[in-house]
C-alpha positions as CSV (number, residue, x, y, z in Angstrom):
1,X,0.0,0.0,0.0
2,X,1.5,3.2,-1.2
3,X,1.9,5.7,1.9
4,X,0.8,9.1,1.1
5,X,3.0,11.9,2.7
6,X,2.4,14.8,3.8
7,X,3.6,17.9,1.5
8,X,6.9,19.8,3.2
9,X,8.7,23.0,2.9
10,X,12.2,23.2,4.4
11,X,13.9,26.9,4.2
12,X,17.9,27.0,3.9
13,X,19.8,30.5,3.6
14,X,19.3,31.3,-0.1
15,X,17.2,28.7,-1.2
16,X,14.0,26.7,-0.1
17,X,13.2,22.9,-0.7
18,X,9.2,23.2,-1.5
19,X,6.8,21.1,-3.6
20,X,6.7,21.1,-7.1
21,X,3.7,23.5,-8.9
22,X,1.9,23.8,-12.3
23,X,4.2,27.2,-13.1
24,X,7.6,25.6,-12.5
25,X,7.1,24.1,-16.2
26,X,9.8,26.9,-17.7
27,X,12.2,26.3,-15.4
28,X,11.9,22.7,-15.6
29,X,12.0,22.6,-19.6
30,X,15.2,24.7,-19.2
31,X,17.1,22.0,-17.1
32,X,16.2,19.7,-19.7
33,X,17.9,20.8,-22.3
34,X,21.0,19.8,-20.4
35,X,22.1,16.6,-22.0
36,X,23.4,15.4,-18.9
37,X,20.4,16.1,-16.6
38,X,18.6,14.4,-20.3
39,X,21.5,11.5,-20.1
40,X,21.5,10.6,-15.8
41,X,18.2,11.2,-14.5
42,X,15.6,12.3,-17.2
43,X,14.5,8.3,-17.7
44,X,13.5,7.1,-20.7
45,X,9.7,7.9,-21.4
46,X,11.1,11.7,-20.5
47,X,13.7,11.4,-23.5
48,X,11.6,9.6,-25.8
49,X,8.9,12.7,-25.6
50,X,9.3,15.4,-28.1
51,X,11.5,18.1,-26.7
52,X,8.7,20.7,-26.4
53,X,6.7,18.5,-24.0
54,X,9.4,16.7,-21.8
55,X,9.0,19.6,-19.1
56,X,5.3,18.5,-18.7
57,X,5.7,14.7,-19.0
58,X,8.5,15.1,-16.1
59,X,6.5,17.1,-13.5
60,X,3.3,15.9,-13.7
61,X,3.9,12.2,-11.7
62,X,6.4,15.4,-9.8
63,X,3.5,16.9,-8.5
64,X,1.4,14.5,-7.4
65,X,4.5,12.7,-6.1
66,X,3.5,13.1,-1.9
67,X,0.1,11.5,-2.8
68,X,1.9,8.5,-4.1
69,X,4.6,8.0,-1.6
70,X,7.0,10.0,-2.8
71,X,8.8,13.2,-1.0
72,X,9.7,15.0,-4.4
73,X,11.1,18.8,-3.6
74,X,11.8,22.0,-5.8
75,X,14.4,23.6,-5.4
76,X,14.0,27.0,-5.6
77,X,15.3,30.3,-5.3
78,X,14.0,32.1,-1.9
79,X,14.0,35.3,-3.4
80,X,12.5,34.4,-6.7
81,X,11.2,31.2,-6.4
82,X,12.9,30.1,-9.5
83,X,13.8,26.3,-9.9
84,X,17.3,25.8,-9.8
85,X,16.9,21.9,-8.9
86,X,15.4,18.7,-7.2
87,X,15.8,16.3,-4.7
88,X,13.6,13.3,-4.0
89,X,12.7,10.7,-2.0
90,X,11.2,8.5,-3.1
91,X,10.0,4.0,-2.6
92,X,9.5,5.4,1.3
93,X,9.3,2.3,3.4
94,X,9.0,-0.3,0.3
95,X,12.0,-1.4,2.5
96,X,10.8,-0.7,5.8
97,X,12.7,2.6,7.0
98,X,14.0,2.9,3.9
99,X,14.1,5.3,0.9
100,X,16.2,6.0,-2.5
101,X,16.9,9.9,-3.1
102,X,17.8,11.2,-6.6
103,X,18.8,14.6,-7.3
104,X,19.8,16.9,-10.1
105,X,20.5,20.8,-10.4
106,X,19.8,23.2,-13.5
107,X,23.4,23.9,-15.3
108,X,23.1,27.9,-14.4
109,X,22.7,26.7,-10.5
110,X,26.2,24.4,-11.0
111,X,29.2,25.1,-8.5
112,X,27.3,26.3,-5.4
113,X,27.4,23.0,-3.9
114,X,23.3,23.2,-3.9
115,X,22.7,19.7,-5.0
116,X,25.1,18.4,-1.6
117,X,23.1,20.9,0.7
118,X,19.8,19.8,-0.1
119,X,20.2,16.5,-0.6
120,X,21.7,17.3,2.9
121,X,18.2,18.7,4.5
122,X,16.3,16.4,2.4
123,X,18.2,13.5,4.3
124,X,18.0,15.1,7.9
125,X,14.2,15.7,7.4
126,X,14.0,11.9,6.4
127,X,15.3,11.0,9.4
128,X,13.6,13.1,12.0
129,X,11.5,12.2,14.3
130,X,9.0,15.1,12.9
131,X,9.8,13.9,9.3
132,X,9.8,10.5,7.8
133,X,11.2,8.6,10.6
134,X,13.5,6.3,8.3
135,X,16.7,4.5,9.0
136,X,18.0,4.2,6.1
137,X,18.9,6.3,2.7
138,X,20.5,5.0,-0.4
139,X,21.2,6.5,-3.8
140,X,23.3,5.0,-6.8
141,X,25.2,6.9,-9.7
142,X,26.9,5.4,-13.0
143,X,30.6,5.7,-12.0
144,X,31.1,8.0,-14.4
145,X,29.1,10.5,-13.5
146,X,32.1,11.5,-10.8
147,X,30.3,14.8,-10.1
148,X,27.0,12.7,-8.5
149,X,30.1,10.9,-6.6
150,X,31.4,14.1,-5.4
151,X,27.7,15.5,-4.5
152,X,26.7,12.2,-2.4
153,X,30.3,12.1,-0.4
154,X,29.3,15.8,0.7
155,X,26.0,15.2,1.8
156,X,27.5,12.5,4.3
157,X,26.4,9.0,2.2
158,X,29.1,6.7,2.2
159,X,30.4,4.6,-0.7
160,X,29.2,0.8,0.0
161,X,30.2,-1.0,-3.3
162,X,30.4,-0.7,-7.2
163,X,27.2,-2.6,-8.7
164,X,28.3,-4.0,-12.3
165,X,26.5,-3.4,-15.4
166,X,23.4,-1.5,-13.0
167,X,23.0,2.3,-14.8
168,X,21.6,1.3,-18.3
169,X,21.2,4.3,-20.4
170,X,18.3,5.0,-22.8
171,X,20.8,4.2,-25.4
172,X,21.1,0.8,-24.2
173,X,24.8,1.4,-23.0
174,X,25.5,0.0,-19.1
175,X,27.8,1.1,-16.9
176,X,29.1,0.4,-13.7
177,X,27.1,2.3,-10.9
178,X,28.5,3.4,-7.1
179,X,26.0,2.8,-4.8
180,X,26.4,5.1,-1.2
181,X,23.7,5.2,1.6
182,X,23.4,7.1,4.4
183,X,22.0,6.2,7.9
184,X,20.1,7.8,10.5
185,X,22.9,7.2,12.9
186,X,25.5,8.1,10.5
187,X,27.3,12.0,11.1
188,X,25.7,14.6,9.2
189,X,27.0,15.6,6.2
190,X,29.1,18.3,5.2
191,X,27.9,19.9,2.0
192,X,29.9,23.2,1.7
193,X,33.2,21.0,2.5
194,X,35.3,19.3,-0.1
195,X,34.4,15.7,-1.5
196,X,36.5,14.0,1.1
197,X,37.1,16.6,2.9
């Protein structure tokens, strides 16, 4: 039984983590014309839409995502409420106390380390006693997409093993994929540090 969640809003400094809306279509069709948002994270029936109607056919499951078990935030600006990227999670409890978080950020919002610092308060909500209550967060990235690597290490999930053959793109090409979790129990995360820092 799919476990409906309640929608949240979580404020950092410059940005805040918020459902997606209807109106965030423009700002979601430009972070798909990023062919590596398009390559890692778009999925296939995304791709295999015509260009001009991808932004639609990716948020609408987006934003009735709490209603079907799935914590799926915006990213957006605080000042102009802009999307500048996501963060979900998402197959809540289909492992009890578990989830699997995905992210990505819009090309313009690259460098600021925002994709590390709300997966960060994504993860920390999760956990809380006031949030989701899980245990237990996992994510998995095709090895090399190093910059996913370098985003997950900061955000305090640690590397647990290389799963062979796992990321198949819509091309048909596999790859090798990192997967990382992250624990209730674990230390937070550090996302304005260095990976490996």
């Amino acid at each position: 039984m799919t476990q409906l969640l309640q929608p949240h809003r979580i404020e950092l400094d410059d940005v805040v983590l918020r459902p997606f809306v209807a109106t965030d279509e423009a700002a979601v069709a430009e972070a798909l014309r990023d062919p590596d948002i398009l390559r890692w994270t778009a999925g296939t029936a995304v791709i295999r839409t015509p260009a001009d109607q991808r932004a639609r056919k990716w948020l609408e499951p987006r934003i009735d995502g709490w209603a079907r078990g799935s914590a799926v935030f915006a990213v957006a600006d605080a000042a102009t409420d802009y999307v500048l990227a996501t963060v979900s999670v998402r197959d809540v409890n289909r492992v009890p106390d578990q989830a699997v978080v995905a992210y990505w950020v819009s090309p313009a919002a690259r460098g600021r380390r925002l994709a590390a610092r709300a997966l960060d308060a994504a993860a920390q909500w999760a956990f809380a006693p006031d949030g989701l209550r899980l245990h237990r967060l996992s994510l998995d990235h095709a090895l090399i997409n190093e910059g996913s690597c370098h985003v997950a290490v900061r955000a305090g999930f640690q590397l647990e093993g290389t799963m062979r053959d796992y990321y198949v793109e819509p091309t048909g090409e596999r790859h090798d994929s990192h997967l990382h979790s992250r624990l209730a129990t674990d230390p937070a995360g550090q996302p304005g540090a260095a990976a490996g820092s």
